[in-house]
PyMOL CGO cylinders between C-alpha atoms (Angstrom):
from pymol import cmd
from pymol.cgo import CYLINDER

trace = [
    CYLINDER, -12.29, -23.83, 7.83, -11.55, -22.72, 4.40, 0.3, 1, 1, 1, 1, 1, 1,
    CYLINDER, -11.55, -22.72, 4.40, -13.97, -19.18, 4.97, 0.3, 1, 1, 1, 1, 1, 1,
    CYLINDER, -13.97, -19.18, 4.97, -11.94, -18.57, 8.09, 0.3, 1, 1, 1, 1, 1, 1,
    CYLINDER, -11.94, -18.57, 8.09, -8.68, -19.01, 6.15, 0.3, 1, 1, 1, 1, 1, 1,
    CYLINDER, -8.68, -19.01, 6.15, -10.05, -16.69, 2.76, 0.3, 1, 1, 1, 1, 1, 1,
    CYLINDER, -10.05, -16.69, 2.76, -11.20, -14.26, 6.14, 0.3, 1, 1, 1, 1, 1, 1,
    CYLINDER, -11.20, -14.26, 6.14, -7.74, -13.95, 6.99, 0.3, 1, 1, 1, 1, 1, 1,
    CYLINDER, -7.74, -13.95, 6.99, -6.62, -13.44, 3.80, 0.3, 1, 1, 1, 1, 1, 1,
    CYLINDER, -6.62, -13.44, 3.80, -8.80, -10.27, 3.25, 0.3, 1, 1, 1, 1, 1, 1,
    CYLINDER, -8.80, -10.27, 3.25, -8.03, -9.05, 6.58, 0.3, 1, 1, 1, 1, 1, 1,
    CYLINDER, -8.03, -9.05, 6.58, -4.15, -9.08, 6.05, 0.3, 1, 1, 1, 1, 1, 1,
    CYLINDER, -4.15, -9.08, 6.05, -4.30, -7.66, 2.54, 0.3, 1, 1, 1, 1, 1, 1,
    CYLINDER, -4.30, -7.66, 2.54, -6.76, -4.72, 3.80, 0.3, 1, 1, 1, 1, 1, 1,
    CYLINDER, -6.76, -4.72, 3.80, -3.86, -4.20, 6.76, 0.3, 1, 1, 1, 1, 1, 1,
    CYLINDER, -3.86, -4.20, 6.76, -1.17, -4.33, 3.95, 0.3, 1, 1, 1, 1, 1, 1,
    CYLINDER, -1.17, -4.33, 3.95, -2.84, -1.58, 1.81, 0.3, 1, 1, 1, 1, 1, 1,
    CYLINDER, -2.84, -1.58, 1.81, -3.88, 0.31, 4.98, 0.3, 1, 1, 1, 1, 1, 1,
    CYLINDER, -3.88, 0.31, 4.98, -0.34, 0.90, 5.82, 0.3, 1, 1, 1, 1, 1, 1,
    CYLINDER, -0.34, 0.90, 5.82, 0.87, 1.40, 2.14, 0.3, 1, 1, 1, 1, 1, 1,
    CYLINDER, 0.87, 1.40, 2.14, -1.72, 4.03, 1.58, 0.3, 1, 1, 1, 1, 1, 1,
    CYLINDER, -1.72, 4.03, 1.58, -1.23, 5.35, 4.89, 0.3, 1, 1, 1, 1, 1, 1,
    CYLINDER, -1.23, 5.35, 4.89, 2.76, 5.91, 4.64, 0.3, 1, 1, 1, 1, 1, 1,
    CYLINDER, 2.76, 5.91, 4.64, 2.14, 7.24, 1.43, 0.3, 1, 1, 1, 1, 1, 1,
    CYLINDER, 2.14, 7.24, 1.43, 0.13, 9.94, 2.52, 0.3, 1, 1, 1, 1, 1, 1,
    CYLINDER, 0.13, 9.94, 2.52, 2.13, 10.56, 5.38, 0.3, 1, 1, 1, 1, 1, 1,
    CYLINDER, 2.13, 10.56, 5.38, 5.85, 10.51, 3.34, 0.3, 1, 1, 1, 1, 1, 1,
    CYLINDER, 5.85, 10.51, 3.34, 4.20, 12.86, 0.23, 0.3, 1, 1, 1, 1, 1, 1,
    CYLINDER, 4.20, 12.86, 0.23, 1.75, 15.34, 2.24, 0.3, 1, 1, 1, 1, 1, 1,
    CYLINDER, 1.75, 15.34, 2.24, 3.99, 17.66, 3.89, 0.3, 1, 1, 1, 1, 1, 1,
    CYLINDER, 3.99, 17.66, 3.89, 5.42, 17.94, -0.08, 0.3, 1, 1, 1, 1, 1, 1,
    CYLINDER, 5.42, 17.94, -0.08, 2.44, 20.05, -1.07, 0.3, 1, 1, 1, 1, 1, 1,
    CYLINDER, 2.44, 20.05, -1.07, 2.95, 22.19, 2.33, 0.3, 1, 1, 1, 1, 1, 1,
    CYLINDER, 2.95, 22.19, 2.33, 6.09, 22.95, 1.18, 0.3, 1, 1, 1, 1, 1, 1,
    CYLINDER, 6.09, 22.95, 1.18, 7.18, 26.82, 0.46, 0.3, 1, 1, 1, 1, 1, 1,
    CYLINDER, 7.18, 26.82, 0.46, 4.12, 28.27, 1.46, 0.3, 1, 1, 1, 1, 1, 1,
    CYLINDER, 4.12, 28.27, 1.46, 5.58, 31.99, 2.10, 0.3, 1, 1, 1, 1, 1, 1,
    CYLINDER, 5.58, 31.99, 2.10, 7.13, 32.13, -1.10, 0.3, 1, 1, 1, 1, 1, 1,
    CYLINDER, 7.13, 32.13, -1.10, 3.73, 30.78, -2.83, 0.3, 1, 1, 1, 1, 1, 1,
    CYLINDER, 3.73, 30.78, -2.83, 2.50, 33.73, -0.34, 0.3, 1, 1, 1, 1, 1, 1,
    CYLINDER, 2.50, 33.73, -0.34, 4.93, 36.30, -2.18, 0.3, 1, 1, 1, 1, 1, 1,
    CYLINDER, 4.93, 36.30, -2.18, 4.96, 35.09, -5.45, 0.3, 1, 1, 1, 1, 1, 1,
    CYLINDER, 4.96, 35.09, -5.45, 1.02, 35.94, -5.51, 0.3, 1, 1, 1, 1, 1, 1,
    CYLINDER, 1.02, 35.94, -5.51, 1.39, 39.06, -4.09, 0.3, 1, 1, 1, 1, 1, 1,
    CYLINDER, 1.39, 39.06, -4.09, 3.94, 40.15, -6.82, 0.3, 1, 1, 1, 1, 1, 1,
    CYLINDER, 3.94, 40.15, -6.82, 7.04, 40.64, -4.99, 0.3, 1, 1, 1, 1, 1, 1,
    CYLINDER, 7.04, 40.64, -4.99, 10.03, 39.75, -6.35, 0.3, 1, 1, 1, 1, 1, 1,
    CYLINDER, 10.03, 39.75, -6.35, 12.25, 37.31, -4.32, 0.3, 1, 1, 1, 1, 1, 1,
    CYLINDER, 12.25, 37.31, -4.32, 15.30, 35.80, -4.11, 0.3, 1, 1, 1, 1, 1, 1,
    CYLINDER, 15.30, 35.80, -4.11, 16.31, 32.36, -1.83, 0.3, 1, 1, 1, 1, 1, 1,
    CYLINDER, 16.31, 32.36, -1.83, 19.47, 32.37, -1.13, 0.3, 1, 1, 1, 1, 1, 1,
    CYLINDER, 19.47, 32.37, -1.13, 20.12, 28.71, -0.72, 0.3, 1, 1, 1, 1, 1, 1,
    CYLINDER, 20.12, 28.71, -0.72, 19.83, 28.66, -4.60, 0.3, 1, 1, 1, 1, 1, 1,
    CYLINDER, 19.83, 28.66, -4.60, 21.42, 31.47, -6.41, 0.3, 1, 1, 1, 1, 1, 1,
    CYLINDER, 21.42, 31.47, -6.41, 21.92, 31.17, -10.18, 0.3, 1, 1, 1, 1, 1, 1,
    CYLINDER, 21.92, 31.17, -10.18, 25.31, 32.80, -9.78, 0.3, 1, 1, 1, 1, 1, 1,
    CYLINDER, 25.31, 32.80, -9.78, 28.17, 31.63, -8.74, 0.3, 1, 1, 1, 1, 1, 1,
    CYLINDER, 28.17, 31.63, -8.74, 31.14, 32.94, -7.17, 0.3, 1, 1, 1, 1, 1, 1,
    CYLINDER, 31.14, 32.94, -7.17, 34.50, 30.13, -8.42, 0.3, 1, 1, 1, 1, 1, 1,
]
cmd.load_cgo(trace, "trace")
């Protein structure tokens, strides 16, 4: 009885670190995805400009 009970307690923790791990990945992996045109122009040595983020503004 008590190796069944210790079995359960591996199993559940293995679950619980499974899905930790796994929501991890999935929350912080589209992160490194991110901007991949302007990665594209920044290599290719054009100069750019995003417009969502302009350093001056207009008050």
């Amino acid at each position: 009885m008590e190796q069944k009970r210790t079995l359960w307690i591996i199993l559940a923790s293995g679950i619980f670190l499974l899905v930790v791990i796994g929501a991890a990945v999935i929350l912080y992996a589209p992160a490194m995805n991110r901007n991949t045109n302007a990665r594209a122009l920044r290599d290719s040595g054009e100069i750019w400009v995003s417009p969502g983020l302009s350093s001056s503004s207009s008050t």
